[in-house]
C-alpha positions as CSV (number, residue, x, y, z in Angstrom):
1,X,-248.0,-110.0,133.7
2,X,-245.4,-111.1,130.9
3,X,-244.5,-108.1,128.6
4,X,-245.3,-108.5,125.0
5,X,-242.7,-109.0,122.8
6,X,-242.0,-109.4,119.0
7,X,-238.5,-111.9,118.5
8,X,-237.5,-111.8,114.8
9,X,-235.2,-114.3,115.4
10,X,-237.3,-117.4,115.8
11,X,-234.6,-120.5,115.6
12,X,-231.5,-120.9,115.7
13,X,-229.7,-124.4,114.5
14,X,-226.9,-126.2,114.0
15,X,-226.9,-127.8,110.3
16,X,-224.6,-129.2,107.6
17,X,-224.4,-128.2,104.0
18,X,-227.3,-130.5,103.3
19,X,-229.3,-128.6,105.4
20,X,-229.9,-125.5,103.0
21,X,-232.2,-127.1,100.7
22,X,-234.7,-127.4,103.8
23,X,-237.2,-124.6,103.1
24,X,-238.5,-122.0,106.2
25,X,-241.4,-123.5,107.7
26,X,-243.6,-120.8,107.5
27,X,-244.1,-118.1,104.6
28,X,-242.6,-114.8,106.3
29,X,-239.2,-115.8,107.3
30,X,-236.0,-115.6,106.0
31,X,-232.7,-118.0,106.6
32,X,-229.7,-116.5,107.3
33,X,-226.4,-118.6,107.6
34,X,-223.2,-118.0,109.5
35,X,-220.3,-120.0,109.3
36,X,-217.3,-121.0,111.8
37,X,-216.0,-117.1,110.9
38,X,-219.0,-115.5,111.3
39,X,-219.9,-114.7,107.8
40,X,-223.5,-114.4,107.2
41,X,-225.2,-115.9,103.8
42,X,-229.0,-115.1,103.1
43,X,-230.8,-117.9,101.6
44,X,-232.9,-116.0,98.9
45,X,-229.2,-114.7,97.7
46,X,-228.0,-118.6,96.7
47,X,-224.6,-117.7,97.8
48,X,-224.0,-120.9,100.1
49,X,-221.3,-121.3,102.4
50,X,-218.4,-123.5,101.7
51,X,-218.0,-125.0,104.6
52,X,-219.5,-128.1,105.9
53,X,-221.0,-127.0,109.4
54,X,-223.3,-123.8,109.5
55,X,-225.4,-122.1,112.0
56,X,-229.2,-121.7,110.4
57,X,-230.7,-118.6,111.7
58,X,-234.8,-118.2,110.9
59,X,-235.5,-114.5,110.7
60,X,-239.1,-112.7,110.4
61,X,-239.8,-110.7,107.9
62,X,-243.5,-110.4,107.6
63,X,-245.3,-107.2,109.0
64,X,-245.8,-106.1,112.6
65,X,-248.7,-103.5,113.8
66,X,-248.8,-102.4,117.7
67,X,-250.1,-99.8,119.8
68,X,-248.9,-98.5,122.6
69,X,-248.7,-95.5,125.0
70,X,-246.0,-93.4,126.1
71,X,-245.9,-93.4,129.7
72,X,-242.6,-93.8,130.9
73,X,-241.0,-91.3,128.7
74,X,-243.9,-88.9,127.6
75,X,-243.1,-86.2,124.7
76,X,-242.6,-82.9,127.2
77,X,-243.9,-79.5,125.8
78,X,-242.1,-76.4,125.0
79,X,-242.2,-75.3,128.6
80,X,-241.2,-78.7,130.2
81,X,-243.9,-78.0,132.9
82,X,-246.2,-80.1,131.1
83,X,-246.4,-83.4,128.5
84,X,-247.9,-84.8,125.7
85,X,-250.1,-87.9,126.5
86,X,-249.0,-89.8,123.5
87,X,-250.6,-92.7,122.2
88,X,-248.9,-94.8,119.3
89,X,-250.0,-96.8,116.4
90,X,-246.8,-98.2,114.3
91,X,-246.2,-100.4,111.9
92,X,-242.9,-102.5,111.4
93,X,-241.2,-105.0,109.4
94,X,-237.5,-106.8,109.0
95,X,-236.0,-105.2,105.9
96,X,-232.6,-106.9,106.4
97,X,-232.5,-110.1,107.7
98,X,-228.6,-110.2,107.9
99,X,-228.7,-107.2,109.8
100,X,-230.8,-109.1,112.1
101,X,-229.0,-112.1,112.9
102,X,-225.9,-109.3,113.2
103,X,-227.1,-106.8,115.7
104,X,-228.7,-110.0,117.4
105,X,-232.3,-108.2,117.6
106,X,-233.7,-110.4,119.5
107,X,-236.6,-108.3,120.4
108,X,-238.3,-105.4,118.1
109,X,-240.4,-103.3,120.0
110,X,-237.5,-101.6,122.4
111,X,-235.5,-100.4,119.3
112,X,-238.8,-99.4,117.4
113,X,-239.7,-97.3,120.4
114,X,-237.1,-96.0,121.6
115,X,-236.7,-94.7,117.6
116,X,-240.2,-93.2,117.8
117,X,-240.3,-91.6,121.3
118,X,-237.1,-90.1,120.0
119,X,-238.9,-88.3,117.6
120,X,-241.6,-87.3,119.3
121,X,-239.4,-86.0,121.6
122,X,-237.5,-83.7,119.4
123,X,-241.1,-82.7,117.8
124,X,-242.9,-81.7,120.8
125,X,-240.6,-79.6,122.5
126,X,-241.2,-76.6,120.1
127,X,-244.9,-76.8,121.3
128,X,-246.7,-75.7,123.7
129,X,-249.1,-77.7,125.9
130,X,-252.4,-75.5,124.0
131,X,-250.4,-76.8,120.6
132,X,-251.2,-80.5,120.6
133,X,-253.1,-80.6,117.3
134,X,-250.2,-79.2,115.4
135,X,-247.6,-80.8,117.1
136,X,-249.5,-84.5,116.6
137,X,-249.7,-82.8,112.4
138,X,-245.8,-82.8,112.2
139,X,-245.1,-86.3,114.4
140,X,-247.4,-87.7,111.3
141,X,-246.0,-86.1,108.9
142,X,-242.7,-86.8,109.8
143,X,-243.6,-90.6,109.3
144,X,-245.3,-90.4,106.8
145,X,-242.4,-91.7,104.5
146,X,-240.9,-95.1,106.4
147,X,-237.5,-94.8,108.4
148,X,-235.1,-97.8,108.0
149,X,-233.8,-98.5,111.6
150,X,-230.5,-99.9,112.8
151,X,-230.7,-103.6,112.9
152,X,-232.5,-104.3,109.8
153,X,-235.8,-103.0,110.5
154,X,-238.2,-100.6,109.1
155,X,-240.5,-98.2,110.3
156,X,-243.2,-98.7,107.5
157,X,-246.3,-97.0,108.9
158,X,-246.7,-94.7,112.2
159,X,-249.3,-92.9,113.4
160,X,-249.3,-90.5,117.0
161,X,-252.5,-89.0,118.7
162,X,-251.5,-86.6,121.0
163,X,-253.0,-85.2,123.7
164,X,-252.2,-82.7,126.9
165,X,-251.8,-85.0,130.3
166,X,-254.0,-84.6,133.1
167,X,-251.8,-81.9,134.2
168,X,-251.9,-79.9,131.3
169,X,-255.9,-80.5,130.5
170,X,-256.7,-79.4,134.0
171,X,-254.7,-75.9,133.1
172,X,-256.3,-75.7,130.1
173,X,-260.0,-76.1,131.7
174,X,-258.9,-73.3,133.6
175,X,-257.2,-71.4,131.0
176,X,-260.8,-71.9,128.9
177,X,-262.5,-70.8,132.0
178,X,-260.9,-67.6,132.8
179,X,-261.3,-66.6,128.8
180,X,-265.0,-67.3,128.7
181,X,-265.0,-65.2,132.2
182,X,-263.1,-62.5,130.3
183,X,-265.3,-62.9,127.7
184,X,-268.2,-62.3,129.2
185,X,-266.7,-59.5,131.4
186,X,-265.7,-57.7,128.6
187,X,-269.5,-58.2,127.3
188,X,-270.9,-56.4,130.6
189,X,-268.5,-53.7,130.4
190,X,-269.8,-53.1,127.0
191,X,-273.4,-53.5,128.2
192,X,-272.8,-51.9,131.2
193,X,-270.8,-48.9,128.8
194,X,-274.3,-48.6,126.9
195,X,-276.2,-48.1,129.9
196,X,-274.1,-45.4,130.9
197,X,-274.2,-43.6,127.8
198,X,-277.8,-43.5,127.6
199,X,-278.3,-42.7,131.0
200,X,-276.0,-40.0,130.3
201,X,-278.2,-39.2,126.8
202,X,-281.1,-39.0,129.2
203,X,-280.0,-36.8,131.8
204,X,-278.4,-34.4,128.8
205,X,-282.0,-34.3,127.7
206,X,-283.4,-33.8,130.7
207,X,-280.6,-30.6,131.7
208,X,-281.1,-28.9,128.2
209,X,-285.3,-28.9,129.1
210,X,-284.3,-27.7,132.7
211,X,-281.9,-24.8,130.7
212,X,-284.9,-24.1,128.2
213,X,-287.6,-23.8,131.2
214,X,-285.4,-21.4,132.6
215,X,-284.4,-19.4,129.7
216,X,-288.6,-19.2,129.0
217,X,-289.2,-18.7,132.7
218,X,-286.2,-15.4,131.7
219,X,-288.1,-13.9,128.8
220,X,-291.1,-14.3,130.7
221,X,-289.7,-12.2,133.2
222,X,-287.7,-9.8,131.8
223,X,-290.8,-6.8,131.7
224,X,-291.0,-7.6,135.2
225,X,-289.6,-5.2,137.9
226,X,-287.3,-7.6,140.0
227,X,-287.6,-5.6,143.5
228,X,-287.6,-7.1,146.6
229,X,-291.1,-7.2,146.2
230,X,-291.5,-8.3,143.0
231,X,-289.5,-11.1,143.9
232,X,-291.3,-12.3,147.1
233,X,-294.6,-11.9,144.8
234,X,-292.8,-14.6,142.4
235,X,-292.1,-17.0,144.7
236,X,-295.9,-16.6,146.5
237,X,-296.5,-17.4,142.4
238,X,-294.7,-20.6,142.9
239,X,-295.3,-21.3,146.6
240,X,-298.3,-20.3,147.9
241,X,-298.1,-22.0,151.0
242,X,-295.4,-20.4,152.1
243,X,-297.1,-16.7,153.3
244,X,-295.6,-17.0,156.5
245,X,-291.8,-17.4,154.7
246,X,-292.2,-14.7,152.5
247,X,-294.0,-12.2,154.8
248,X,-290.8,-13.3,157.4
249,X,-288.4,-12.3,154.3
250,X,-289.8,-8.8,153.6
251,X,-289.9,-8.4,157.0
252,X,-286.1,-8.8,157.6
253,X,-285.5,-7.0,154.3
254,X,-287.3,-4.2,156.0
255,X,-284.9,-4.2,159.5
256,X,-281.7,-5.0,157.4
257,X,-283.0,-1.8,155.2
258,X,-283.1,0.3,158.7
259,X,-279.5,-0.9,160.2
260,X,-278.0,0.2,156.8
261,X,-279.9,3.2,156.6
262,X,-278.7,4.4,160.1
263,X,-275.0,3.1,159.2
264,X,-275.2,5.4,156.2
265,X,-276.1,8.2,158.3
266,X,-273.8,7.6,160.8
267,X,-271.4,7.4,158.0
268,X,-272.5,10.8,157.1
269,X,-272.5,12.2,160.5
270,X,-268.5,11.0,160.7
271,X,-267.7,12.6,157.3
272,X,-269.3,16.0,158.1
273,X,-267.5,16.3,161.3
274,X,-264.2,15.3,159.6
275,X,-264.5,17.9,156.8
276,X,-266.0,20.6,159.8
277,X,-262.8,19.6,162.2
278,X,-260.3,20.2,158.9
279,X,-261.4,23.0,157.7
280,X,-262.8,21.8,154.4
281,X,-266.2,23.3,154.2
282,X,-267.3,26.4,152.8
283,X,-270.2,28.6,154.7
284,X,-272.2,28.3,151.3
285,X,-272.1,24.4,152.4
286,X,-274.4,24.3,154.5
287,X,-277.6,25.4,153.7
288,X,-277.7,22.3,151.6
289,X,-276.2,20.0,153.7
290,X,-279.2,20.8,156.3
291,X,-281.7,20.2,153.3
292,X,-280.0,17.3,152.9
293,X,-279.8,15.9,156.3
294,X,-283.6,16.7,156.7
295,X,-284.1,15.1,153.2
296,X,-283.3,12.0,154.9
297,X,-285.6,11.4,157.5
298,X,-288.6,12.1,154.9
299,X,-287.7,9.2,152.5
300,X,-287.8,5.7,152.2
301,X,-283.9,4.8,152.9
302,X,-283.1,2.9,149.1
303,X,-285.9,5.9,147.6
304,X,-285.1,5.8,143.6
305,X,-283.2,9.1,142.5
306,X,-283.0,10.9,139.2
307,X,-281.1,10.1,136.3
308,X,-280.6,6.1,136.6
309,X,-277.7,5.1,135.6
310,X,-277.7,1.3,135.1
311,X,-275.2,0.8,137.1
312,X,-276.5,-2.3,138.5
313,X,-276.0,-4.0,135.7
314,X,-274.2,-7.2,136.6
315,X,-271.0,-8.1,134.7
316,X,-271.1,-11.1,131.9
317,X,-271.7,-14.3,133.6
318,X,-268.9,-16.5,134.2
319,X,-269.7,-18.8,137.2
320,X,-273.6,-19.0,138.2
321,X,-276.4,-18.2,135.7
322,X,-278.3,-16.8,139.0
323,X,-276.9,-13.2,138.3
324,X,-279.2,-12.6,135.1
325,X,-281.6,-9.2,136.2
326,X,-280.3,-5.7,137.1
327,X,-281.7,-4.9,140.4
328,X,-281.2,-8.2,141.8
329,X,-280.8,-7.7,145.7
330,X,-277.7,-8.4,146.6
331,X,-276.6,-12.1,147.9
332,X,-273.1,-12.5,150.4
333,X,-270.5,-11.8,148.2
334,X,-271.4,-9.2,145.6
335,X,-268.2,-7.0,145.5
336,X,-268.9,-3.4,144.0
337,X,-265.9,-2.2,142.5
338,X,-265.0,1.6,142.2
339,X,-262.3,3.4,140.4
340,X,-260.9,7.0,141.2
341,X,-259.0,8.9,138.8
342,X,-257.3,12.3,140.1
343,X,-255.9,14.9,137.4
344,X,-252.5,15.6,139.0
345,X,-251.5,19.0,139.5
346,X,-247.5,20.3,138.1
347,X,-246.4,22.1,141.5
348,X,-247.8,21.1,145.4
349,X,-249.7,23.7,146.7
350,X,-253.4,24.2,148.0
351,X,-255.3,22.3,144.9
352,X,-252.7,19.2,146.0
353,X,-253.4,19.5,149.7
354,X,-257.1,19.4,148.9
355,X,-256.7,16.0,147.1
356,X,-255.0,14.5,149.5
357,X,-257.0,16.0,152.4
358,X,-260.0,14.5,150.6
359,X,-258.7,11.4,149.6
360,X,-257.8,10.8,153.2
361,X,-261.4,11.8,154.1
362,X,-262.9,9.3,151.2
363,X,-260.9,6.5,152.9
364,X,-261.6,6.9,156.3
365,X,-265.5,7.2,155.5
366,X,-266.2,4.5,153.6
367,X,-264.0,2.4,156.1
368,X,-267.0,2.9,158.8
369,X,-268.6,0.6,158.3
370,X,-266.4,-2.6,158.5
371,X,-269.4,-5.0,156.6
372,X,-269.3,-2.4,153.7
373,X,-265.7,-1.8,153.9
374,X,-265.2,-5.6,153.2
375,X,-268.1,-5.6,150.2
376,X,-266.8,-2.2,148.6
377,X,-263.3,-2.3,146.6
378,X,-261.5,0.5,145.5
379,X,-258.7,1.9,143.5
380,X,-257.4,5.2,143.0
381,X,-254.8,6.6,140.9
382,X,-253.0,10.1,139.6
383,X,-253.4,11.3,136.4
384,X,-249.7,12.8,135.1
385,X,-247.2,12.8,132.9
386,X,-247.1,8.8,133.8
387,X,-249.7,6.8,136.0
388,X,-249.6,7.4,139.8
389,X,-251.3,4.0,141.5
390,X,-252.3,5.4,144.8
391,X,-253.9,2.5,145.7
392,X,-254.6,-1.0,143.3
393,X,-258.3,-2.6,143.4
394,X,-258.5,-3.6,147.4
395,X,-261.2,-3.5,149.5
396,X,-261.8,-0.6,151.7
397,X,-260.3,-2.4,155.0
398,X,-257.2,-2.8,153.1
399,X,-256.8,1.0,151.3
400,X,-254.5,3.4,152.7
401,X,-255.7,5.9,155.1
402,X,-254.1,8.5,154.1
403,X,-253.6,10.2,150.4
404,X,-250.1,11.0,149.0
405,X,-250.2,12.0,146.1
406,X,-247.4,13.3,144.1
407,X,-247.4,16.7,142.1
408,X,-247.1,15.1,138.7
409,X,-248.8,17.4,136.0
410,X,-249.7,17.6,133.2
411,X,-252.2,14.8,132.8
412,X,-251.8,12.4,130.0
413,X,-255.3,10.7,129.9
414,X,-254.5,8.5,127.5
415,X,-252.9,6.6,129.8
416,X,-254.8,6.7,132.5
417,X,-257.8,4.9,130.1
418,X,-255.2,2.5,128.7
419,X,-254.2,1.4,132.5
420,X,-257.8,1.1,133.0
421,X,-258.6,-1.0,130.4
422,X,-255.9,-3.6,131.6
423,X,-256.3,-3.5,135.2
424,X,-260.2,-3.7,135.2
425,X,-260.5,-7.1,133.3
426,X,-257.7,-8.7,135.9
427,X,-259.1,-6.9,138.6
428,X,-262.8,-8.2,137.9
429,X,-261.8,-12.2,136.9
430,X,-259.9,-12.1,140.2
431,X,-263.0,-11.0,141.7
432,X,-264.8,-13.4,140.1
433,X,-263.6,-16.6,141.6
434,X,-265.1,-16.5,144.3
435,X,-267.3,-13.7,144.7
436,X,-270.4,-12.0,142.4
437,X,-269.2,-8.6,140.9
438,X,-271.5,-5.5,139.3
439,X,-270.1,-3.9,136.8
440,X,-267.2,-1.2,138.0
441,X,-267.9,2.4,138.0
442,X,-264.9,5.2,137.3
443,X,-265.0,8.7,138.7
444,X,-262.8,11.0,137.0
445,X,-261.8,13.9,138.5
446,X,-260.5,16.9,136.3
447,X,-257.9,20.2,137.0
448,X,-257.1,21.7,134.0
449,X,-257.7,19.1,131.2
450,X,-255.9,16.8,129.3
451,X,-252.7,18.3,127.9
452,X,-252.9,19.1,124.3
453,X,-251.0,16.9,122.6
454,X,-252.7,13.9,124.3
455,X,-255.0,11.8,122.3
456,X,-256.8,10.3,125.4
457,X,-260.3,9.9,122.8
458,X,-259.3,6.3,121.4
459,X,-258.0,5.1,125.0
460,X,-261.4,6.2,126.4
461,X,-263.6,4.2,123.4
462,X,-261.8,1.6,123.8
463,X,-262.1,1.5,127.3
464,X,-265.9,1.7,127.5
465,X,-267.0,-0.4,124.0
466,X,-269.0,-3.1,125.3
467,X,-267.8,-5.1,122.1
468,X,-264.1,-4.4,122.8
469,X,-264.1,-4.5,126.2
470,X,-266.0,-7.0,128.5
471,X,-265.9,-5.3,131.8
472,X,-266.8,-1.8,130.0
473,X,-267.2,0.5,133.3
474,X,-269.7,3.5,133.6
475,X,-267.5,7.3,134.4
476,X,-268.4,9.8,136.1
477,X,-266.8,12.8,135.3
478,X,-266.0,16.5,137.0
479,X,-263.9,19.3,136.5
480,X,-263.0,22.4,138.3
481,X,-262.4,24.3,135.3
482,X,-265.2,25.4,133.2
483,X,-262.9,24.9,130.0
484,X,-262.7,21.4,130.2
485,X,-266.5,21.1,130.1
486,X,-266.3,19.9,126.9
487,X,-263.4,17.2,127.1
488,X,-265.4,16.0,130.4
489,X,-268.5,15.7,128.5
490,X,-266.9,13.3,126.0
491,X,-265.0,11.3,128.8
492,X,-268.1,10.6,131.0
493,X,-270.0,7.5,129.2
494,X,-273.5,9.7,129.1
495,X,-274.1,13.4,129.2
496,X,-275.5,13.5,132.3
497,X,-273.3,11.7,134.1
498,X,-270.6,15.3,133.2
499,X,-270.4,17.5,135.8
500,X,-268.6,21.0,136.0
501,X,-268.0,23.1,139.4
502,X,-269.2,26.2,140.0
503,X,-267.3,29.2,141.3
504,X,-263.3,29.9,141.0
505,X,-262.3,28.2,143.9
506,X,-260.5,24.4,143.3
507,X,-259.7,23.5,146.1
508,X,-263.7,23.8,147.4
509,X,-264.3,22.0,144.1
510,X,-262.3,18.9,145.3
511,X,-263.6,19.0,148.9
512,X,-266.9,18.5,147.4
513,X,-266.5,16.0,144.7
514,X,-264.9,13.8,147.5
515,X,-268.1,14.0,149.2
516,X,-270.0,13.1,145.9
517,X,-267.7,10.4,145.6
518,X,-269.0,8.9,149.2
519,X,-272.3,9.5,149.0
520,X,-272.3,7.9,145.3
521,X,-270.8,4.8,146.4
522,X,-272.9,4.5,149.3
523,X,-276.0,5.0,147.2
524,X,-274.6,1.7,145.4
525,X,-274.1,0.2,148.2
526,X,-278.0,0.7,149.2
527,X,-278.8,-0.1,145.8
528,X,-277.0,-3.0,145.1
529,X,-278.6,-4.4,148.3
530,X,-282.3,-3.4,148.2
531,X,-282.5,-4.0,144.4
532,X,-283.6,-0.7,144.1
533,X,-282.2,1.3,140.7
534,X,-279.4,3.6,141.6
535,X,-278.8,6.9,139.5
536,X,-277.1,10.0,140.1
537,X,-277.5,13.6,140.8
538,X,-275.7,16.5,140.3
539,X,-272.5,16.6,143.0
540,X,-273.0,19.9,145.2
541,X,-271.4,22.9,144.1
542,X,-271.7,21.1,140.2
543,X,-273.7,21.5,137.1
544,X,-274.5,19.3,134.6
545,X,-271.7,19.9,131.9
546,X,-274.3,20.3,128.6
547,X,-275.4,23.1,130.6
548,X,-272.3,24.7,130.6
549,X,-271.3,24.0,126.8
550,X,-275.1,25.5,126.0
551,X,-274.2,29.0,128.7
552,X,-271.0,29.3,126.5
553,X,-272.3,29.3,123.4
């Protein structure tokens, strides 16, 4: 197939001077002359040429229109991965005939081309492939005024659709693809972001009305005794097909009641023979320790006693919202935390023997029983001119077995309540983590008093004040000497929970309140486990302190 073509120069003759009167033959085309030297004369001009033998040169001049299509040389885009299909529609014309016949243009299209692929060129190659609108907008704009050409011609008209090659339309489609995919992932994330939020909403709802049945199902229950039998009658309420589970529960109740029962007493039996082996019991002893003994065997083995203290209070909730009734039978666990406070003496002698003696005797009894000794946690410390720590918060397996305590007198109380009210908090949120605590109770155990310049009464409010302090404990207080009665009356957190010895011997005094001591924390021991309330009566060989204030005056 011939290759189009568009020759401007479209004769060429030899002629003599005559010969430039002879018109073109067609409208369109202009004569150009060139003598023997090579000068060239234009027609139109009227300059003729002197000489008598010319070369006649027929040029055209009238307008050319072609389109074409890049495809040897397309426009590349800014990455030079892909082109520009580019199709052409130009517009051309001879401007300069002389020009013509000078440059010898024998054909038009390769010099028009190669001027427009040039540009295109220079345009597209600060586009990219996605840019083919706005890089066609400045191809046309650039020729939009005409562009006079080497050789006489001029660029009159030229006009440039581009478009991305198959190359660069197929990463597009993909491009477009992966968007709309995007798109419409970013619409189900949305959706799906909706669904969780009101599913969320929902179960919200649905939490706060299981919190709100509860906190009914509470008030509802709180003029309720929350026994062990009150408990298995609830959940009859609730289940009554399970009989058989809950008559199976108070039996086993029942048998664990026994076992601990006859662990106490064995407990007991240990202590007494301790105290009988060392010496530490007076003959007015034990006339009550037989009513006591026999006491035993008549009564039911978590029987309520006098004077109920509250202890079984359980501290503010932190981890479980299951811990909400006092009384609650105990679940595996539930630490009971104790605190012993000893009023130094200044000088060792027989009253610091008998603390240690019976601190030594407190630790080995309560360490009997190694399931108890595991549950029950206890600290002691010396009341002097500083702090004595005898012992930090541990549980019983891990308490010394011996006392030593220093001869540190006189006892600043103040101090004692201040390292209370630090310890107890840390103590307790240790605890806590991973265990179920009831509120900590503090014996306090008095010698001559607090020393007179020592204002232990601030220490000791702030130490109980349920508003100031969060793990407020209960006290317990004794003293030996019937002078304190007052100062232990204000220490201990109710009246009756003050207790004064009688008789003039110390030393008796503190034999016995260690025993009180034992037999109070296994009494919340039992309590804390058969939900039963716990309370307190008065320590052998003690009175209640009132009484004592009332004999005085």
């Amino acid at each position: 197939m011939t290759t189009p073509t568009v020759p401007l120069i479209v004769s060429t003759t030899r002629s003599s001077l005559l010969g430039l009167r002879t018109p073109p033959r067609r409208p369109g085309v202009a004569v150009v002359y060139a003598d023997a030297e090579g000068n060239l004369f234009d027609s139109r001009a009227g300059n003729a040429p002197r000489l008598r033998r010319v070369t006649r040169f027929e040029v055209d001049t009238s307008d050319h229109r072609r389109r074409a299509r890049l495809l040897t040389s397309p426009p590349p885009s800014r990455d030079a991965v892909y082109t520009f299909d580019a199709v052409l529609d130009i517009g051309f014309r001879v401007h300069d005939p002389l020009e013509v016949v000078r440059h010898n243009v024998g054909d038009a299209l390769p010099l028009v081309y190669q001027y427009v692929t040039t540009v295109c060129h220079e345009v597209t190659r600060r586009y990219g492939i996605k840019q083919a609108a706005a890089a066609e907008d400045e191809v046309n704009a650039r020729f939009a005024q005409q562009h006079q050409l080497t050789g006489g011609i001029t660029v009159f008209d030229c006009r440039v659709r581009l478009t991305p090659d198959a190359a660069g339309m197929q990463f597009l489609r993909n491009l477009d693809k992966a968007e709309r995919q995007e798109t419409v992932r970013e619409v189900e994330h949305h959706s799906a972001m909706r669904e969780v939020e009101r599913q969320s909403e929902i179960e919200r709802l649905q939490l706060r009305s299981v919190f709100e049945r509860r906190e009914r199902e509470r008030d509802a229950l709180s003029a309720r005794p929350l026994d062990l039998q009150a408990l298995v009658a609830l959940h009859l309420e609730r289940h009554p097909e399970d009989t058989a589970g809950a008559l199976e529960l108070l039996a086993s109740a029942e048998a664990q009641q026994v076992q601990q029962r006859d662990a106490s007493e064995q407990r007991r039996l240990e202590l007494l023979k301790y105290l009988t082996e060392h010496g530490m019991l007076q003959p007015v002893d034990f006339d009550l320790i037989r009513e006591r003994t026999l006491e035993t065997f008549d009564r039911p083995a978590a029987a309520a006693s006098p004077s109920p203290l509250g202890w079984d209070e359980p501290l503010p909730r932190q981890l479980s919202a299951a811990d909400d009734h006092p009384g609650t039978p105990a679940a595996p666990g539930r630490t009971l935390p104790f605190y012993v406070l000893l009023e130094l003496p200044a000088d060792a002698g027989p009253v610091l023997d008998a603390l240690n003696t019976g601190l030594t005797a407190l630790y080995r009894t309560l360490s009997l029983d190694p399931e108890v000794a595991d549950r029950l946690h206890l600290a002691v410390a010396g009341i002097g001119e500083e702090v004595e720590i005898e012992s930090p918060l541990v549980a019983i397996r891990d308490a010394p077995s011996e006392g030593g305590l220093p001869a540190r007198g006189p006892g600043r109380y103040a101090k004692a309540f201040d390292w209370l009210a630090a310890a107890i908090p840390a103590d307790i949120d240790a605890l806590k983590q991973n265990r179920r605590v009831i509120r900590p109770l503090v014996f306090v155990l008095s010698l001559a008093g607090p020393a007179p310049d020592d204002d232990w009464r601030p220490a000791q409010e702030a130490l109980t004040d349920r508003e100031r302090q969060r793990y407020a404990p209960e006290i317990i207080g004794c003293t030996v000497d019937e002078g304190t009665a007052e100062a232990i009356l204000t220490m201990a957190t109710r009246p009756e929970l003050a207790f004064v010895a009688d008789g003039p011997d110390p030393a008796a005094a503190i034999s016995r309140f260690f025993a009180f001591v034992a037999e109070q924390i296994e009494v919340r021991d039992r309590a804390a486990t058969s939900g039963q309330p716990a309370g307190v009566a008065p320590p052998h060989g003690f009175r209640p302190a009132d009484q004592s204030l009332t004999r005085g005056m």
